[in-house]
Structure formats: C-alpha cells, structure tokens
C-alpha atoms as an extended CHARMM CRD file, in Angstrom:
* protein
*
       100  EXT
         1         1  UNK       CA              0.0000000000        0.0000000000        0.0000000000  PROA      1               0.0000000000
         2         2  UNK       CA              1.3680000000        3.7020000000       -0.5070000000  PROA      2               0.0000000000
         3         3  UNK       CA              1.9030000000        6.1320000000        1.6630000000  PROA      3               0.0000000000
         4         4  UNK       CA             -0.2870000000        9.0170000000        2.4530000000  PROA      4               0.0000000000
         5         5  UNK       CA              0.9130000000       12.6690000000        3.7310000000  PROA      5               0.0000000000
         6         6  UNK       CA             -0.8450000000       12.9510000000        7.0620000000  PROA      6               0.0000000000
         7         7  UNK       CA              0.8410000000       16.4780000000        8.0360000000  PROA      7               0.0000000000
         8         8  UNK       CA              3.5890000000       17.9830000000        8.4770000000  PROA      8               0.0000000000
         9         9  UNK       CA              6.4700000000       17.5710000000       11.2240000000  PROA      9               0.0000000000
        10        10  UNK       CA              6.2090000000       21.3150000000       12.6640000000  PROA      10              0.0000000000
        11        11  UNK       CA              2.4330000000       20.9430000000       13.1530000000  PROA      11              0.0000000000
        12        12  UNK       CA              2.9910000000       17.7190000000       15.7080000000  PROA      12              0.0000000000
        13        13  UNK       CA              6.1780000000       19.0630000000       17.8070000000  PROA      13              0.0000000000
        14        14  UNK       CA              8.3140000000       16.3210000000       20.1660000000  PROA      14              0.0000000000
        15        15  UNK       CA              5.6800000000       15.1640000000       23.0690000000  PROA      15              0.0000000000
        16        16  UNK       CA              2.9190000000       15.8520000000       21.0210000000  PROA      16              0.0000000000
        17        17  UNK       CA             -0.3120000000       14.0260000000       20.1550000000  PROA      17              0.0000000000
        18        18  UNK       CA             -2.7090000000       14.6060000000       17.5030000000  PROA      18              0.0000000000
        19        19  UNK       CA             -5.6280000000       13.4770000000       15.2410000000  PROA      19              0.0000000000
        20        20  UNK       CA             -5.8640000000       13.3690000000       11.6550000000  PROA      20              0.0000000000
        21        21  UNK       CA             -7.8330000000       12.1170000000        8.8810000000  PROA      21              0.0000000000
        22        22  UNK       CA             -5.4620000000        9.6840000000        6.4540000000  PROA      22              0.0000000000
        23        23  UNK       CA             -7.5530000000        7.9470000000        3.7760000000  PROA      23              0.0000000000
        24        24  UNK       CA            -10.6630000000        8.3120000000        5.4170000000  PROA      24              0.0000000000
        25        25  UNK       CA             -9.5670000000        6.7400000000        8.9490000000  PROA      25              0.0000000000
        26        26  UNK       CA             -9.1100000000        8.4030000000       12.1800000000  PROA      26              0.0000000000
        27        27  UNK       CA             -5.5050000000        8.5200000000       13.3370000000  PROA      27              0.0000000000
        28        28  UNK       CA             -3.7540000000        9.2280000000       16.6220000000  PROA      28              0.0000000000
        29        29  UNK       CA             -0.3610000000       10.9810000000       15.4420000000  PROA      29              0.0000000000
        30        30  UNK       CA              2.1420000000       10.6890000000       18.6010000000  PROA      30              0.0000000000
        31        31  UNK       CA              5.8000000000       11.9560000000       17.8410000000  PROA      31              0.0000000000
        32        32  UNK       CA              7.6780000000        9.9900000000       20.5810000000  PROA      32              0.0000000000
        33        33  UNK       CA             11.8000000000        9.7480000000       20.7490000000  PROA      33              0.0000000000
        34        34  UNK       CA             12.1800000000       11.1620000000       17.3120000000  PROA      34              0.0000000000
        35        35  UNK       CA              9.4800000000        8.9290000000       15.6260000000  PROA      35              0.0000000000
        36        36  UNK       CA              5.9960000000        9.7080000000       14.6350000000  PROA      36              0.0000000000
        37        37  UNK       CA              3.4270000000        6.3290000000       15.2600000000  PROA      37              0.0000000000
        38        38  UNK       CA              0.3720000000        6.2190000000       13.9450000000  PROA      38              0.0000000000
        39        39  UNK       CA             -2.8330000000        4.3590000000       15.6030000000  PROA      39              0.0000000000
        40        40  UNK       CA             -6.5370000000        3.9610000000       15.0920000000  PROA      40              0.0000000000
        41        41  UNK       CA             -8.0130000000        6.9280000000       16.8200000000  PROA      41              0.0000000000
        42        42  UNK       CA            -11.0560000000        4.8370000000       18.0590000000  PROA      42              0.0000000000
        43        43  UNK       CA            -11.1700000000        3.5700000000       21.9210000000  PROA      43              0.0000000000
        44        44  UNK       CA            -11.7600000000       -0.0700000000       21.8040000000  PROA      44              0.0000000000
        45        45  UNK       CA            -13.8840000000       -0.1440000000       24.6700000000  PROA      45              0.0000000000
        46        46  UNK       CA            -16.8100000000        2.8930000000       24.7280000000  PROA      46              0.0000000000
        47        47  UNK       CA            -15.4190000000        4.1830000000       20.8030000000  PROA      47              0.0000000000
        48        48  UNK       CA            -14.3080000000        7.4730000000       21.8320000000  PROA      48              0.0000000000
        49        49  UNK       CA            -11.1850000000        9.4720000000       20.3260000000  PROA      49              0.0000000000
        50        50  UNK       CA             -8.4290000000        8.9880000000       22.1130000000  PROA      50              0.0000000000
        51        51  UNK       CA             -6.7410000000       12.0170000000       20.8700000000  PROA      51              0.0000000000
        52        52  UNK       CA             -8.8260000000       13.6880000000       23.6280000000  PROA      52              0.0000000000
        53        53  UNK       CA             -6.9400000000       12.2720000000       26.7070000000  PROA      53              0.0000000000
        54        54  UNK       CA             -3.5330000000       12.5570000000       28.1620000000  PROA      54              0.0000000000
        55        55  UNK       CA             -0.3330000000       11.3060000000       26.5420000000  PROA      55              0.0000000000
        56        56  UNK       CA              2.2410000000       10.1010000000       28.9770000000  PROA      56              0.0000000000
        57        57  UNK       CA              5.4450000000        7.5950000000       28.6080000000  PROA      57              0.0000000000
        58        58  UNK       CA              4.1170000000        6.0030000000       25.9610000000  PROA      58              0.0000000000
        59        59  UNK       CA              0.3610000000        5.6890000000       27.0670000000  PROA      59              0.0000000000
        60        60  UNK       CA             -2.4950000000        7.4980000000       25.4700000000  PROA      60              0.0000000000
        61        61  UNK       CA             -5.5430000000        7.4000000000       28.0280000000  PROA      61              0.0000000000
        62        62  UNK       CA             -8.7610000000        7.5910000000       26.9910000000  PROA      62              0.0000000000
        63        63  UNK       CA            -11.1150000000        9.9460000000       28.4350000000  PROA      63              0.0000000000
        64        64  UNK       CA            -14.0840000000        8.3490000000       28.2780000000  PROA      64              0.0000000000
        65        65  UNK       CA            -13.2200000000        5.2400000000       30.8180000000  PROA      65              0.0000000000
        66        66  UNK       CA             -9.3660000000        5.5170000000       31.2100000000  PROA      66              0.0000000000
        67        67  UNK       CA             -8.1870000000        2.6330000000       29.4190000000  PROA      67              0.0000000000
        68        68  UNK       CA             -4.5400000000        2.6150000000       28.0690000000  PROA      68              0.0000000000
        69        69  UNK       CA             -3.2230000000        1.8570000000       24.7410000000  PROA      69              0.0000000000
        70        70  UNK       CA              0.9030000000        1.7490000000       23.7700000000  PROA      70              0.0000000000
        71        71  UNK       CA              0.9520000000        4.5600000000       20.7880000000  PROA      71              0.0000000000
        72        72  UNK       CA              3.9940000000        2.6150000000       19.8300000000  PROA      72              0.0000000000
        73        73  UNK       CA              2.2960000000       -0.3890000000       19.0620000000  PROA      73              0.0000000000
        74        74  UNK       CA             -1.3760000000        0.0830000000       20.0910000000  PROA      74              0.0000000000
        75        75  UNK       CA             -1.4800000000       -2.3860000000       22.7950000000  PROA      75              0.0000000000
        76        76  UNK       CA             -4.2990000000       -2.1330000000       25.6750000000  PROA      76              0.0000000000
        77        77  UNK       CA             -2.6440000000       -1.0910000000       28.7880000000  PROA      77              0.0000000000
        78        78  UNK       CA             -5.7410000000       -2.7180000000       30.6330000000  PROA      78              0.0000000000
        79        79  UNK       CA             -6.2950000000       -5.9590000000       28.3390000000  PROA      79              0.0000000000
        80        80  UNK       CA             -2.9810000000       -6.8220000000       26.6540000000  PROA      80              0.0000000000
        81        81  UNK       CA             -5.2540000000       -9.1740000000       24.3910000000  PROA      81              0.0000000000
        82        82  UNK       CA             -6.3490000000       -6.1770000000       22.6350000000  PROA      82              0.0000000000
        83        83  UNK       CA             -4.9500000000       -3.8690000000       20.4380000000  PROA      83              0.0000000000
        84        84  UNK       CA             -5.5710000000       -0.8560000000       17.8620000000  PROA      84              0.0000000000
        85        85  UNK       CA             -4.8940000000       -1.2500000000       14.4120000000  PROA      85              0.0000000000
        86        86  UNK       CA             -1.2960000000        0.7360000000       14.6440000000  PROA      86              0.0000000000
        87        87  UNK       CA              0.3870000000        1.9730000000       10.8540000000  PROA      87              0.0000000000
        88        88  UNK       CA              3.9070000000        2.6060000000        9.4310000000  PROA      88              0.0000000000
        89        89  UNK       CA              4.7540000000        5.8350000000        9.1360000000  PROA      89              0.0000000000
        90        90  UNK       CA              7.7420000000        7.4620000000        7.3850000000  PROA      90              0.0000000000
        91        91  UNK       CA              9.2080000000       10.8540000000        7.8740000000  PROA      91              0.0000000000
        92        92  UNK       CA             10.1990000000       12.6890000000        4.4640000000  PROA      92              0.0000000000
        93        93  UNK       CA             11.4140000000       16.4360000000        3.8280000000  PROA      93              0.0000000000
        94        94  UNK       CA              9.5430000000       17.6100000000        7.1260000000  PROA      94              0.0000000000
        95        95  UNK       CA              6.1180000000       15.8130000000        6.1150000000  PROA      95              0.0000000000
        96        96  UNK       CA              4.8550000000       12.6920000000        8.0970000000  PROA      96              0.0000000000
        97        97  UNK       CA              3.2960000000       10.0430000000        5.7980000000  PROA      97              0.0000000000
        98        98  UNK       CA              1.4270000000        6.8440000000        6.9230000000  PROA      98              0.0000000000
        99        99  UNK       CA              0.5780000000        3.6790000000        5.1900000000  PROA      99              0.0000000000
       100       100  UNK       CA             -2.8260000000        2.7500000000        5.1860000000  PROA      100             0.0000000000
C-alpha cells in the first residue's frame, strides 16, 4: 500500500499528540523519541477518540473510561489481548506520511 501525507512535522512538535484524517480513517499521530506512530483513533472499549486524553510515557488514556493503549504499538494497557490497528509511518522532507 502507498503512503499518504498525514501532516507535516512542525504541526505535531516532540511530546505531542494529535488526530488526523489519512484515507478516510481516524488517526492518533504521537511523535515519541524522534518517531511519529500512527494508531486507530477509536477507543476499543466505549469508541471514543483517544486524541482527547492525556499522553504520557508512551500511554495514550482515553477519556471516556481511562483505558490505556501503547501509541507505539497500540497495545491495551488494561487488556494486553487487545490492540488498535497501529500503521507505518515514514518521515520525508519535514512531512509525516502513513501507510494505510
């Protein structure tokens, strides 16, 4: 599959989170350690947008109920048996692409 521009680097600084729209699919952008990783935006357990809640070490916490998910590879925190659909993403010339 090819890769799709989802924004550009200076829009989603170190530490930072975001949503975005990438072939018609909510992602959650997270630009961790020098790497971008790209996730399903949609809570596995209530369906909300995780993009709402707190980033921290790692861990993107959902608002709705609190449950955890690794933006690194979109593992539950709570229920290591699930996991969001994560996506590679590539860095090129300042612009963050993801394959969907």
């Amino acid at each position: 599959m090819p890769f799709e521009r989802a924004l550009s680097l200076r829009d989603l600084p170190l530490g930072a989170h975001a949503k975005v729209f990438v072939g018609g699919q909510p992602l959650l952008l997270s630009h961790l350690d020098g790497q971008v990783f790209a996730v399903h935006d949609t809570c596995l357990h209530r369906g909300g947008s995780l993009a709402a809640g707190p980033l921290q070490d790692g861990v993107i916490t959902c608002p709705l109920h609190f449950w955890g998910f690794d933006v690194r590879t979109g593992v539950c925190t709570q229920v290591p048996s699930l996991a969001l659909k994560a996506f590679p993403t590539k860095i090129d010339d300042g612009e963050v692409y993801v394959e969907i």
